[in-house]
C-alpha positions in Angstrom: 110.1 132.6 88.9 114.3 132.7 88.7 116.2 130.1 88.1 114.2 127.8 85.9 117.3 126.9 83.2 118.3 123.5 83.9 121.6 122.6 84.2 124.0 119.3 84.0 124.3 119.5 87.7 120.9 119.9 88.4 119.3 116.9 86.1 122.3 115.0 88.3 120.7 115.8 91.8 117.3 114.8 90.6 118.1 111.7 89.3 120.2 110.9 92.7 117.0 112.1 94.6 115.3 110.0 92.7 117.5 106.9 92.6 118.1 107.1 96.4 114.3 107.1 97.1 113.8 104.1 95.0 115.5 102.4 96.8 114.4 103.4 100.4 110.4 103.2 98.5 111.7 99.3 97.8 113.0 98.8 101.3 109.4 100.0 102.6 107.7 97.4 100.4 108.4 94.9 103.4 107.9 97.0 105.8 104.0 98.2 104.9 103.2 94.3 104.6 104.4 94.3 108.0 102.5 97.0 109.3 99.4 96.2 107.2 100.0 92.4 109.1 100.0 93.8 112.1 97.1 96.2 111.8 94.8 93.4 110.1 95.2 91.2 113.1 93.2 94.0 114.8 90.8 95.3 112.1 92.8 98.2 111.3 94.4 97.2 107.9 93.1 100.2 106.5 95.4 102.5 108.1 98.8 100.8 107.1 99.1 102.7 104.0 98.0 105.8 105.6 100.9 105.5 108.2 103.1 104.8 105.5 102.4 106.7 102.5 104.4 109.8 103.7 107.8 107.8 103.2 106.4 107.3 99.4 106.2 110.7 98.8 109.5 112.3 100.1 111.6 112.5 96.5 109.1 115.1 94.8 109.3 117.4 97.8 113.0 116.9 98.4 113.7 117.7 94.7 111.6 120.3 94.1 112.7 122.2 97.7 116.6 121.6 97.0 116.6 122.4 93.3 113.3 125.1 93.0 112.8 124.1 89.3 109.0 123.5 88.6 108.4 120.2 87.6 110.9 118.5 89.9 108.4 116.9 92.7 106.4 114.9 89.7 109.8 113.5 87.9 111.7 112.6 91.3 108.4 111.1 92.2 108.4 108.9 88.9 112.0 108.4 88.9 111.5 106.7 92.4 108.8 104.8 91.5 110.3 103.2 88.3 113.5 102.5 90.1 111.0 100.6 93.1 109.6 98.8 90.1 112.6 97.7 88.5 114.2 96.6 92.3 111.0 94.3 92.1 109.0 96.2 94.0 105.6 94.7 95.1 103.0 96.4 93.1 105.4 96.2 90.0 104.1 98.4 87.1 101.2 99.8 89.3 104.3 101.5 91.3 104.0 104.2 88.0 100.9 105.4 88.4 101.2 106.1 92.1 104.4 107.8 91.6 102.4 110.0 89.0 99.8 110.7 91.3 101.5 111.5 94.5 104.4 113.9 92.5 101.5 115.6 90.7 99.9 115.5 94.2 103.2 117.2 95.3 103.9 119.4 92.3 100.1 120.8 92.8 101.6 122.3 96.4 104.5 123.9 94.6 102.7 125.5 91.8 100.0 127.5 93.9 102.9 129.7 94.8 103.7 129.9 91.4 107.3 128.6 92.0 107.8 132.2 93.6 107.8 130.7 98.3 109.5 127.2 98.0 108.9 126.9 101.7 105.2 127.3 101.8 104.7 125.5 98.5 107.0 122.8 100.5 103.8 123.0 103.3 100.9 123.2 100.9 102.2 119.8 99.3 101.8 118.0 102.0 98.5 119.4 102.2 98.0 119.0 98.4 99.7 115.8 98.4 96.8 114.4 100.9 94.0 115.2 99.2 95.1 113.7 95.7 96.4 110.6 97.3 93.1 110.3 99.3 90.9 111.2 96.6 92.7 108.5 94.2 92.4 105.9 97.6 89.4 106.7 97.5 87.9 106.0 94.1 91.0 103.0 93.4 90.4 100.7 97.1 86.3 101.5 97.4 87.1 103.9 100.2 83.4 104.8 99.5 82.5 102.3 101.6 83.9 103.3 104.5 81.3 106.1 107.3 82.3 109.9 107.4 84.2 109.2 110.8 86.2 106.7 109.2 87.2 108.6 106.0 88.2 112.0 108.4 90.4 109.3 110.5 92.2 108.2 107.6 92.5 111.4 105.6 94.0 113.0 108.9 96.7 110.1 110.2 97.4 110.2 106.2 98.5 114.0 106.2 100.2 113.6 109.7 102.3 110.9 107.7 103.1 113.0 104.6 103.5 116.1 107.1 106.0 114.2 108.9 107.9 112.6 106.1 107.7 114.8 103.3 107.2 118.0 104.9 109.2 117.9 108.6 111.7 115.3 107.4 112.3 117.2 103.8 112.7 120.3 106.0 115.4 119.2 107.8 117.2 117.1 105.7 117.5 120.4 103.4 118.8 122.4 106.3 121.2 119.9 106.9 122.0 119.9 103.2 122.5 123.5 103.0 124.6 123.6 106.6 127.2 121.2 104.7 127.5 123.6 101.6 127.0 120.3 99.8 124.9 122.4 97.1 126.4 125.4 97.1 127.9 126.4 93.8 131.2 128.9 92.4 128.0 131.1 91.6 126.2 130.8 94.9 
């Protein structure tokens, strides 16, 4: 692992990563109730978070992926979920904890490369990301009750979600990042 001195410009980008997402996590507040309204109108509540939750969890892999520093996906993750708390987010302090369990859900991804292949660590957290989100859906909204069909339906349209947003999306937007030179450096 190279690279792991933190620098001025560094703690910088993470907390703009992280302050940028708060405020797109806030803007979603709205939009999951409007989803989850929609979806409850024909028994399908249950998936609104699932649809959703990828948006949530787009800082820690965008911080970790642009600035390969371990440790990055869990703060960008909390930054962006106290900054959606102090906006007056919905689930006010509660936004914490789920920011602490989806970066550590991302930062799991990340570390079983070591910090050594950013790119697959980026695609193993959005496989790692799933199954601690799910597992703490699970025990925290009585998923329990829920038949085996149901659980595999909502663990899979919740990975498509955090594939899409924080894997394809994070992707991209880091290719488009590096096109514009925007992080290069004097030393780079």
């Amino acid at each position: 692992m190279k690279n792991t001195q933190w620098k001025l410009r560094d703690a910088i980008l993470l907390a703009l990563i992280g302050i940028i997402f708060s405020v797109i996590y806030f803007l979603m507040d709205p939009m999951y109730q409007i989803i989850s309204g929609a979806l409850t109108t024909v028994g399908l509540q249950a998936f609104a978070g699932e649809l959703t939750i990828g948006v949530w969890m787009m800082a820690g892999p965008l911080a970790a992926y642009v600035l390969k520093k371990p440790g990055t996906a869990l703060l960008a993750e909390m930054i962006g979920a106290a900054g959606e708390m102090f906006l007056g987010g919905y689930w006010g302090v509660a936004t914490l904890l789920a920011g602490l369990i989806q970066g550590a859900g991302s930062e799991l991804g990340f570390t079983l490369t070591a910090y050594k292949n950013w790119k697959l660590g980026l695609w193993l957290s959005t496989l790692t990301g799933t199954v601690v989100t799910f597992g703490w859906q699970y025990l925290q909204s009585g998923f329990g009750n829920y038949h085996f069909g149901m659980l595999l339906l909502l663990f899979a349209v919740r990975y498509l979600s955090i594939f899409f947003f924080a894997g394809v999306l994070v992707n991209w937007i880091e290719k488009l990042l590096d096109r514009s030179k925007f992080l290069r450096t004097d030393n780079d």
